[in-house]
LUMGURO-292762 format. One line per field, with one value per residue (C-alpha): residue in one letter; x negated, y, z negated; residue number from 1. Coordinates in pm, 1 decimal. Layout:
aa = [A  ...] .
x = [X  ...] .
y = [Y  ...] .
z = [Z  ...] .
i = [NUM  ...] .
This chain:
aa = [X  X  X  X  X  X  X  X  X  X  X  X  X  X  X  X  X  X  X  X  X  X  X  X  X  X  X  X  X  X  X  X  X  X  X  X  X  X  X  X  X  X  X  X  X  X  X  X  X  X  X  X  X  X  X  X  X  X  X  X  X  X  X  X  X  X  X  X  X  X  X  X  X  X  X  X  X  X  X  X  X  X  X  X  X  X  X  X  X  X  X  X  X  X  X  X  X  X  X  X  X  X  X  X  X  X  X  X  X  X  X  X  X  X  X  X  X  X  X  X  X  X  X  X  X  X  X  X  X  X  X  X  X  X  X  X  X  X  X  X  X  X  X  X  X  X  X  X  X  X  X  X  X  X  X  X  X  X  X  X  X  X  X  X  X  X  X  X  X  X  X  X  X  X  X  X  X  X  X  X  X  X  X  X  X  X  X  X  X  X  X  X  X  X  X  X  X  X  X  X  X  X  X  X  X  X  X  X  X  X  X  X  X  X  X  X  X  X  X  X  X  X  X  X  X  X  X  X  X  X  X  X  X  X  X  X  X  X  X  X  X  X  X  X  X  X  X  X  X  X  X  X] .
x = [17821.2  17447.3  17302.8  17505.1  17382.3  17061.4  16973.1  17177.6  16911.6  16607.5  16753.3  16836.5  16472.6  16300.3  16525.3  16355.3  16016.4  16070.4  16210.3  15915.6  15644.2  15824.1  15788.1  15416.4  15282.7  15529.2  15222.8  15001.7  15331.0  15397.9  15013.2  14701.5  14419.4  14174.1  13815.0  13695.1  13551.6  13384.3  13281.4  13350.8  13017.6  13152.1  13467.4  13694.6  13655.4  13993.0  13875.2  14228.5  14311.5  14107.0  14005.8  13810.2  14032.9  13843.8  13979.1  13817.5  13852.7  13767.4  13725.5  13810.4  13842.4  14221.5  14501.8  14673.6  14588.6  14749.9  14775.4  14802.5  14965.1  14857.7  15101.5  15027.4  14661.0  14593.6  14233.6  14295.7  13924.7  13969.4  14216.8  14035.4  13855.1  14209.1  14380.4  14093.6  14083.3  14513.1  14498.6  14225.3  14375.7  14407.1  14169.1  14263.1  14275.6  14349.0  14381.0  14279.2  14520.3  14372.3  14223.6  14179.8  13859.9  13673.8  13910.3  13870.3  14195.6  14566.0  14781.0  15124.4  15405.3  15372.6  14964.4  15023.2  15303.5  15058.8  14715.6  14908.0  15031.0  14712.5  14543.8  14822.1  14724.6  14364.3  14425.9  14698.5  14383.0  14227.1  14560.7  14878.0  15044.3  15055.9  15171.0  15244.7  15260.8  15345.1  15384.5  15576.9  15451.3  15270.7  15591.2  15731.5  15491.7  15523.8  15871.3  15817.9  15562.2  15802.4  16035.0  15861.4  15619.0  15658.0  15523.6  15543.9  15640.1  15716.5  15683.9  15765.4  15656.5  15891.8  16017.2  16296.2  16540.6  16441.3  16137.4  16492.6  16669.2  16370.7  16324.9  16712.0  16718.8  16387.7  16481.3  16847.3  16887.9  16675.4  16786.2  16499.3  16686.8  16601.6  16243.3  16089.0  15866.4  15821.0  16144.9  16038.1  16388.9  16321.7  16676.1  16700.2  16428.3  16554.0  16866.2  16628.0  16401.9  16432.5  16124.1  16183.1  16125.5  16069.1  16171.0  15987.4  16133.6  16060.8  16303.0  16219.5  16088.0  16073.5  15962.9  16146.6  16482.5  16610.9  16923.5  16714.4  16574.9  16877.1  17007.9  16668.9  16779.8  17161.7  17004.1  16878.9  17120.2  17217.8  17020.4  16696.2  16546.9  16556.6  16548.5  16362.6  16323.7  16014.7  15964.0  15747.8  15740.1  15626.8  15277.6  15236.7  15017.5  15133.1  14864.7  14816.6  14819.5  15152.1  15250.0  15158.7  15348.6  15635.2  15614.5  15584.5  15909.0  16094.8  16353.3  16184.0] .
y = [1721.4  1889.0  1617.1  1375.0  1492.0  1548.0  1180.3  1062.0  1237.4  1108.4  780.7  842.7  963.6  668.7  462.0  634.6  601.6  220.7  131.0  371.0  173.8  -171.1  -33.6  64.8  -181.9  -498.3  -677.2  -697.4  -840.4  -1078.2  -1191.0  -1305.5  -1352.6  -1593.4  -1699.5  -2011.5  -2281.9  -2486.1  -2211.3  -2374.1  -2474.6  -2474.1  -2221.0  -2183.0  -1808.4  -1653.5  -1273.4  -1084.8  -715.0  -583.3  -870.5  -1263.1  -1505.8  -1820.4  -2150.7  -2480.7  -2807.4  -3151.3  -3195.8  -3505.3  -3602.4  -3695.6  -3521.0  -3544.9  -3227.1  -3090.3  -2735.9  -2676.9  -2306.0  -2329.5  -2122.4  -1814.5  -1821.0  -2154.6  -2184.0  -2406.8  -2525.6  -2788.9  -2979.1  -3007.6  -3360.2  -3531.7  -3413.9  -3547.8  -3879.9  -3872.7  -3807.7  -3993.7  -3955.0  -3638.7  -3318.1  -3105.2  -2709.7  -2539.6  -2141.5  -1862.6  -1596.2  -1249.2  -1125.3  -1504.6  -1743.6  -1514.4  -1422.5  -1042.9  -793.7  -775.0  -1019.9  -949.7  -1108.0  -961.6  -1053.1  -1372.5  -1516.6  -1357.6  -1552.4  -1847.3  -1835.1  -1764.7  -2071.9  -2289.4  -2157.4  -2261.2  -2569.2  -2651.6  -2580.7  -2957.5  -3099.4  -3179.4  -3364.9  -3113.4  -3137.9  -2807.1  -2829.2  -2535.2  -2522.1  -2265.2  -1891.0  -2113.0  -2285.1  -1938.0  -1907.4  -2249.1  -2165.8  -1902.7  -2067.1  -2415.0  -2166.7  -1999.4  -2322.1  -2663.4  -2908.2  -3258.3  -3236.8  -2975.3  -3027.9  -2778.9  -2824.5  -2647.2  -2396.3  -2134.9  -1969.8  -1632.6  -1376.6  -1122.5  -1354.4  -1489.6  -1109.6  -1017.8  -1322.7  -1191.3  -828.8  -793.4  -475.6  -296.9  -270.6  -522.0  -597.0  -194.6  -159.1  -503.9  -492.1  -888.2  -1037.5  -1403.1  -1508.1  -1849.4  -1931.5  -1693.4  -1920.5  -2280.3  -2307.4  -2250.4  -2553.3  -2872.0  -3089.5  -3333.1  -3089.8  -3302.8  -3061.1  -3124.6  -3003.5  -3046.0  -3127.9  -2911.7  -2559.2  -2272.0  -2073.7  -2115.5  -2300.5  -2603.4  -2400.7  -2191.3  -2508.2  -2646.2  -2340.1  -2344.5  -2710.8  -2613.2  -2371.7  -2621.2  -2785.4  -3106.0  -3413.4  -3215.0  -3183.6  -3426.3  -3353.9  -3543.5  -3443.5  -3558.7  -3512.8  -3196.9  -2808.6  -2532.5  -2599.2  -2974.8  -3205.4  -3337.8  -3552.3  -3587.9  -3930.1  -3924.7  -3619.0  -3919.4  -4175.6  -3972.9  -3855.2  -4232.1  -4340.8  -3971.7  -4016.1  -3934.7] .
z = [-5072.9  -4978.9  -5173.3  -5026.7  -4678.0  -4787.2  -4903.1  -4607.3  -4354.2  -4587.3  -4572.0  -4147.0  -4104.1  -4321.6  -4101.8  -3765.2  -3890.6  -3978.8  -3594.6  -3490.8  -3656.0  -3521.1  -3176.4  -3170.5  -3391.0  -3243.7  -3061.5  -3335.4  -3523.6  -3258.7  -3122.1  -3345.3  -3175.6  -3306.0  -3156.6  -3017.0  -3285.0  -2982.0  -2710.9  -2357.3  -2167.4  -1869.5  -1862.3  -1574.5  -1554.1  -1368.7  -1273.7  -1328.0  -1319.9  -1613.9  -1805.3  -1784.8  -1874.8  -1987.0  -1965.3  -2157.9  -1892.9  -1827.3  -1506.4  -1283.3  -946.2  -951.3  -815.5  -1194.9  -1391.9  -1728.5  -1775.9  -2184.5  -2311.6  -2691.3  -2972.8  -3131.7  -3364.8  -3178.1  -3071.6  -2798.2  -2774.3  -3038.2  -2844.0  -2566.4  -2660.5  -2766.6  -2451.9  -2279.0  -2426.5  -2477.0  -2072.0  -1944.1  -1543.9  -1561.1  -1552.0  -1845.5  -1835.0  -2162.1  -2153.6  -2380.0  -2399.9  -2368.3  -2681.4  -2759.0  -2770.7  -2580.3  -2336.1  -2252.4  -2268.9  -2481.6  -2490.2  -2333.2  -2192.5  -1823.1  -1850.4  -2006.9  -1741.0  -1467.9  -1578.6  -1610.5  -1289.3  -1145.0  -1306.6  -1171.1  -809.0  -860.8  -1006.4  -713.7  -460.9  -618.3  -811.5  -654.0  -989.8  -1258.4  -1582.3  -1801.6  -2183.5  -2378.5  -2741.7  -2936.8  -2799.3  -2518.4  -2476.5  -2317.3  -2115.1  -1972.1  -1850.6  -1668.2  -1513.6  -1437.8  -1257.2  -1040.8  -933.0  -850.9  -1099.6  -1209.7  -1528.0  -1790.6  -2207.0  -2452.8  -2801.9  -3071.3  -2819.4  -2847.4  -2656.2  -2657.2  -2889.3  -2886.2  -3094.6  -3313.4  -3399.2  -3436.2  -3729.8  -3865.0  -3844.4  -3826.3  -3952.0  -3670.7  -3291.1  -3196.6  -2846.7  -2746.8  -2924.5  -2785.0  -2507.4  -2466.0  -2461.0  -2362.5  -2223.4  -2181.9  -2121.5  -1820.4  -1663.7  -1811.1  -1569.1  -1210.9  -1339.8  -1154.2  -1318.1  -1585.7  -1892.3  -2256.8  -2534.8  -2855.2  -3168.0  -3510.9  -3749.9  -4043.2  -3867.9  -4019.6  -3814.7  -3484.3  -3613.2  -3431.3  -3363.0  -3103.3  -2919.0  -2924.6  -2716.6  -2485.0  -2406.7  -2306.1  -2048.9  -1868.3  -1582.6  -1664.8  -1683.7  -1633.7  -2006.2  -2262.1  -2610.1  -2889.6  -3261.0  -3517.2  -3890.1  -3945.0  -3985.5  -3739.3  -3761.7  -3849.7  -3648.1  -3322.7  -3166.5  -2780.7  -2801.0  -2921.7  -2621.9  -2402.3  -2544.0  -2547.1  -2181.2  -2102.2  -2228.7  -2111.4  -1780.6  -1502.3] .
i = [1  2  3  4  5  6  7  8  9  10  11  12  13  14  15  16  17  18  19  20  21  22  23  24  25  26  27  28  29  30  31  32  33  34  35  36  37  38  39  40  41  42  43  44  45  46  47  48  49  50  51  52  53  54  55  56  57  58  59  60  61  62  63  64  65  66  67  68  69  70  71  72  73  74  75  76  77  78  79  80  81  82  83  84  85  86  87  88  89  90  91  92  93  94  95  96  97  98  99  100  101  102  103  104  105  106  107  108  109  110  111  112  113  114  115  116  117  118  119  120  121  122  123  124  125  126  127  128  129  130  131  132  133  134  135  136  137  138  139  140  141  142  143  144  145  146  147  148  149  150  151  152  153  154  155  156  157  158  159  160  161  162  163  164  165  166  167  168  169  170  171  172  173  174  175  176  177  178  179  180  181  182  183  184  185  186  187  188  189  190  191  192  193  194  195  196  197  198  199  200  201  202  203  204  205  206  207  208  209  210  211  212  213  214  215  216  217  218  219  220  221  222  223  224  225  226  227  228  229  230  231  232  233  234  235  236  237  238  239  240  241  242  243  244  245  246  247  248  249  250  251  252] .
């Protein structure tokens, strides 16, 4: 019976230390950082609370502006010619998550929903159409942003419901819903959105799941988001050309 409690306290305490390490190392788990292949020349520099958010543009003298949230070890900088070409009426801003592309500070939900709001308000100053595009991690971000400002039009590129329930399928032997710091609830958001959303989901993801898109897209009220499905994984290739063509055929 001693041994018996013995192991069982080993086995208690190995259990502790595991949850322990999830806790303090879950942002390095959750964001990787990469740098910028093409440097912006001429960065949109947003001066936040402790760090320089940089943000690659094209700009244009139109009231139409697209505001791109990239996914997680996306350097956004290499999109920033297709946009540009995919969205030739419109002046493109793509941002660099802190810790990214030479974007100063950590990455964090709270920071993350806060510089994106704060580029929306300085865009708004010169744009009055805007278009938000978020894709996977960015796709998050881009909700939280739809909800609490007005914009045109809202696409999310192999989004999901919530980080909590990516992390209780990937982990579901650990307590993730008490040790996560950044939740990204997407579907608390979803049902306070009133602009035509476009949900993009691939068919064959591994890494989200349809089955937590799917749940993103019954959040919304009806007859706000539309959902549309294409052949590919997590991480295949999605042009903007082909972002365009499907925003041109979505409901308005």
């Amino acid at each position: 019976m001693r041994m018996l409690f013995t192991i069982s306290g080993y086995v208690l305490a190995g259990y502790g230390l595991l949850c322990l390490l999830l806790y303090l190392l879950q942002r390095q788990l959750i964001y990787f950082p990469v740098p910028a292949q093409l440097p912006p020349t001429d960065p949109l520099l947003l001066q936040q609370a402790k760090a320089t958010v940089l943000v690659s543009r094209k700009e244009r003298d139109s009231q139409q502006a697209l505001l791109y949230f990239g996914g997680n070890a996306e350097d956004v900088s290499v999109s920033l010619p297709e946009f540009a070409a995919a969205f030739p009426e419109h002046a493109i801003y793509l941002m660099h998550y802190r810790g990214y592309g030479g974007s100063s500070g950590k990455p964090s939900e709270q920071v993350l929903v806060a510089d994106a709001l704060a580029l929306y308000d300085q865009v708004q100053s010169n744009h009055t159409d805007i278009t938000v595009v978020g894709r996977s991690l960015g796709s998050a971000v881009a909700v939280q942003l739809a909800a609490q400002r007005k914009i045109t039009q809202l696409v999310l590129i192999t989004p999901f419901d919530s980080l909590s329930a990516l992390a209780s399928r990937q982990f579901p032997f650990f307590p993730v819903q008490w040790l996560l710091k950044d939740t990204y609830k997407s579907v608390d958001y979803a049902p306070v959105i009133n602009s035509p959303t476009l949900l993009i989901v691939a068919e064959q993801d591994e890494i989200i799941g349809p089955a937590h898109s799917e749940a993103l897209h019954q959040a919304f009220a009806p007859g706000v988001a539309t959902l549309i499905r294409y052949s590919g994984n997590h991480n295949s290739y999605l042009s903007a050309s082909q972002l365009a063509a499907w925003l041109a055929e979505a409901p308005p």
